[in-house]
C-alpha positions as CSV (number, residue, x, y, z in Angstrom):
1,X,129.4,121.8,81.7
2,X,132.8,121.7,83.0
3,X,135.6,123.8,83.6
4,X,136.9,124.9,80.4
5,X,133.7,125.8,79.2
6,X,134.0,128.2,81.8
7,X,137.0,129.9,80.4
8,X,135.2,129.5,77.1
9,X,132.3,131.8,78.4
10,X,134.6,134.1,80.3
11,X,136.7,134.6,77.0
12,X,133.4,135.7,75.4
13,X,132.9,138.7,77.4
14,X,130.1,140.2,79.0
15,X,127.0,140.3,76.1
16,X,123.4,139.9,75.5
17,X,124.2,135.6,77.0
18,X,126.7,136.6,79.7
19,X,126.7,138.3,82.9
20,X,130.0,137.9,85.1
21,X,129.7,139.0,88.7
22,X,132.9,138.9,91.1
23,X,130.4,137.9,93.9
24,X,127.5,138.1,95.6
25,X,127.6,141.5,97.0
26,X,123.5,142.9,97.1
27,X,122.3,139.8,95.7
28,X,118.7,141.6,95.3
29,X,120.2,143.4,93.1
30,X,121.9,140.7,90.9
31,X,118.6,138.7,90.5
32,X,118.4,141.0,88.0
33,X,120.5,139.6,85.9
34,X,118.5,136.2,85.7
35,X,115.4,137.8,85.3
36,X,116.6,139.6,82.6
37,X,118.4,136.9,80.6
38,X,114.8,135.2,81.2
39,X,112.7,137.8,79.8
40,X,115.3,137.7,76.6
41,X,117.0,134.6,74.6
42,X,118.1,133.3,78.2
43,X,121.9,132.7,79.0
44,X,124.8,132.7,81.8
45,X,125.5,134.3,85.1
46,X,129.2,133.3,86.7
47,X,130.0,134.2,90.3
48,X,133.7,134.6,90.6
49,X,134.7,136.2,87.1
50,X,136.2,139.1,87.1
51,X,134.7,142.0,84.7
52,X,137.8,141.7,82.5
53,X,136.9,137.7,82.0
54,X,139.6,136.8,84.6
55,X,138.4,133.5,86.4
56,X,139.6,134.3,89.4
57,X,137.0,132.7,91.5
58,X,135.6,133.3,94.7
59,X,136.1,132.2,98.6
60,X,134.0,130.5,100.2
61,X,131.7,130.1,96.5
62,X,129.1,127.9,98.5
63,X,128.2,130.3,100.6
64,X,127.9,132.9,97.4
65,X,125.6,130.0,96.1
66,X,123.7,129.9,99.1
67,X,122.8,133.8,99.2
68,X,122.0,133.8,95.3
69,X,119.9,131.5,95.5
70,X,117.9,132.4,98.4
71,X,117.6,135.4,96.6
72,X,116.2,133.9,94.0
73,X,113.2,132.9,95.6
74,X,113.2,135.4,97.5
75,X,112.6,138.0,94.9
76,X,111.6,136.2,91.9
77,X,108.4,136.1,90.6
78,X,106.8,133.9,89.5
79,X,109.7,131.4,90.3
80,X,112.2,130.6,87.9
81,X,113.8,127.5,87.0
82,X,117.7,127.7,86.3
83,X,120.7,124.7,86.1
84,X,123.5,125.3,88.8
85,X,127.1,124.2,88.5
86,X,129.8,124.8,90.8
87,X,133.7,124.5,89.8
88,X,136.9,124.5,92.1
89,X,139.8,126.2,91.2
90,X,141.5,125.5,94.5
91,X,141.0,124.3,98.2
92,X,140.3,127.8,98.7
93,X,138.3,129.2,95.8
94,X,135.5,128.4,92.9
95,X,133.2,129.5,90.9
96,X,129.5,129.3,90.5
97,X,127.8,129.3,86.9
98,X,123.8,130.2,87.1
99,X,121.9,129.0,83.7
100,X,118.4,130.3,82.7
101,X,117.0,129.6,79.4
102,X,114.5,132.0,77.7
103,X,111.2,131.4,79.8
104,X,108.3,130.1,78.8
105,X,107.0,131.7,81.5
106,X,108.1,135.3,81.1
107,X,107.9,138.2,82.3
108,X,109.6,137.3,85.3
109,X,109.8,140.1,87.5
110,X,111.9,141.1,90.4
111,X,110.3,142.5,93.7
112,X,112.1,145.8,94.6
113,X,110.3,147.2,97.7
114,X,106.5,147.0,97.3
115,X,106.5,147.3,93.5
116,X,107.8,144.4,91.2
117,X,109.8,145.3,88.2
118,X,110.6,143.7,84.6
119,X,114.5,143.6,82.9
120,X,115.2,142.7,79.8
121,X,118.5,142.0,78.2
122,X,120.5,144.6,75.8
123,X,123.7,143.9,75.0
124,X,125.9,143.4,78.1
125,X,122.9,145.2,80.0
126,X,120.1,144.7,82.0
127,X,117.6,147.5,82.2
128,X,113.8,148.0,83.0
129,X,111.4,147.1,80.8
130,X,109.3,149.4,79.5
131,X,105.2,149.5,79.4
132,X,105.3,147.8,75.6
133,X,108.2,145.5,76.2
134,X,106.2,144.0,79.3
135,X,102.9,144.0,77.3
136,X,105.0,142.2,74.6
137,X,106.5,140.0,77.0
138,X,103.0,139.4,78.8
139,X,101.4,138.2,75.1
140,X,104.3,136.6,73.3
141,X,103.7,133.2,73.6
142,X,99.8,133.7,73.4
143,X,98.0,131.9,70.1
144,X,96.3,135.3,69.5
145,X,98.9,137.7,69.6
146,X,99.5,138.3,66.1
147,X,96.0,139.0,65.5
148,X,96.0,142.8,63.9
149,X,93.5,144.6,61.6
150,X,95.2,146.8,59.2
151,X,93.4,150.5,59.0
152,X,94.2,154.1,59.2
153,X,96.9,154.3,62.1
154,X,98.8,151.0,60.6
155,X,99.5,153.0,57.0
156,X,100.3,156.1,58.9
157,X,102.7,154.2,61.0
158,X,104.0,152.5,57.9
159,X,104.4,155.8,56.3
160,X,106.1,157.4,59.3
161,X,108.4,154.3,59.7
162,X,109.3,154.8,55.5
163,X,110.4,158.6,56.2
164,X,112.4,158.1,59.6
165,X,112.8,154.4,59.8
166,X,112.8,154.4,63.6
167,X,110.0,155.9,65.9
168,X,109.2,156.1,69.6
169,X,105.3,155.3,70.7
170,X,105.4,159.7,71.9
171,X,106.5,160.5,68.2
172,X,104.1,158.4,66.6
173,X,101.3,159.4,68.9
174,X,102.0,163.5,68.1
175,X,102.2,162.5,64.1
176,X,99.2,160.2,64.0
177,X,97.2,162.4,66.1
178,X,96.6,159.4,68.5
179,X,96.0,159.0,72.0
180,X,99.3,157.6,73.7
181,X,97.3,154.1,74.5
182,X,96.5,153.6,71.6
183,X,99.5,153.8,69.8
184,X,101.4,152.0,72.6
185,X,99.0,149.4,71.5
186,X,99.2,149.7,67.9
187,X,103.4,149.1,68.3
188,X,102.8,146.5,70.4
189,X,99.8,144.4,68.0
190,X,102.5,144.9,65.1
191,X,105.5,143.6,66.7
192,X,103.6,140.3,68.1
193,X,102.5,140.1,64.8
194,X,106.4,140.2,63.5
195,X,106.1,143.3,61.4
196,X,107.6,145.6,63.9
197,X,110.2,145.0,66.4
198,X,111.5,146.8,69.4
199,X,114.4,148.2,70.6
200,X,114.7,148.6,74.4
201,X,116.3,151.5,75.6
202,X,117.7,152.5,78.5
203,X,116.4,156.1,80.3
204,X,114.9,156.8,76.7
205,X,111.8,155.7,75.1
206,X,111.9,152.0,73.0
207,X,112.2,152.2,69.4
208,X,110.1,150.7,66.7
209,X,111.6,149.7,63.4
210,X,110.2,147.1,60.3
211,X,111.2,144.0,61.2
212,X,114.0,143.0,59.4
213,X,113.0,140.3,57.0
């Protein structure tokens, strides 16, 4: 990477890829941002970008670097692997560019007192995941995760999903007459499976919808 590329990102604007942070301030907080690229399709934090996409850079940017990543390990778990680069504007002032990909070994989850917490990536936010985007998360990448038997509370879903095209794990529950695990776990079977897929929200429940083919 090098300096232009850079401005390239900044010009791009914060988005589902791109996280710009003017500095370090609460860096706890921040590792956020990483963990929720991670958990996603993966993509760029830059320390000394203004919110606007100004590169203004940052003072002292190897101290910034220094805090980040102690923070990363810090309160990271399990660890995460990312590609630093550091750019100078000036004598005075650069700017630090964090790279995660999408994780192989997701969800990574952030420690936030004694509880540790899943983000994921919506747009130009990160926001906590809910129970069936950290199940999905969790099972992902496992060789057994599309496995599904199609019965009663599938077609009822399907039916449900045919009249209001979207639906939340509470509204399918109430219409199928379900217990709430079970059709958290019936959402979840169907979207490993790539018949579903879900829409985080944030404050709100996730949305199911068909997969868009």
């Amino acid at each position: 990477m090098q300096l232009s590329d850079v401005h390239r990102l900044a010009a791009r604007g914060e988005g589902l890829h791109i996280e710009f942070k003017k500095k370090a301030t609460h860096p706890e907080k921040i590792v956020r941002e990483l963990v929720a690229l991670a958990n996603t399709e993966g993509g760029h934090l830059l320390i000394g970008v203004d919110d606007d996409g100004t590169v203004s850079g940052q003072r002292f940017i190897e101290e910034e670097i220094f805090v980040m990543e102690n923070a990363i390990e810090k309160y990271i778990r399990p660890a995460l692997g990312y590609e630093l680069s550091l750019f100078k504007l000036n004598e005075k002032k650069g700017v630090a560019v964090f790279y995660v990909a999408c994780s192989p070994n997701r969800p990574h989850l952030v420690k936030e007192g004694t509880q540790r917490q899943a983000y994921v990536r919506v747009a130009d936010r990160s926001i906590k995941a809910s129970r069936e985007m950290w199940e999905i998360l969790k099972r992902i990448d496992r060789p057994d995760a599309a496995v599904f038997t199609y019965g009663e509370k599938e077609t009822k879903l399907m039916q449900l999903l045919q009249e209001k095209g979207q639906i939340t794990v509470h509204e399918y529950a109430r219409a199928a007459e379900l217990p709430i695990f079970l059709a958290s776990r019936t959402l979840v079977r169907l979207v490993l499976a790539n018949v579903l897929e879900i829409l985080p929200r944030e404050e709100q429940q996730d949305l199911f919808q068909m997969k868009a083919t």
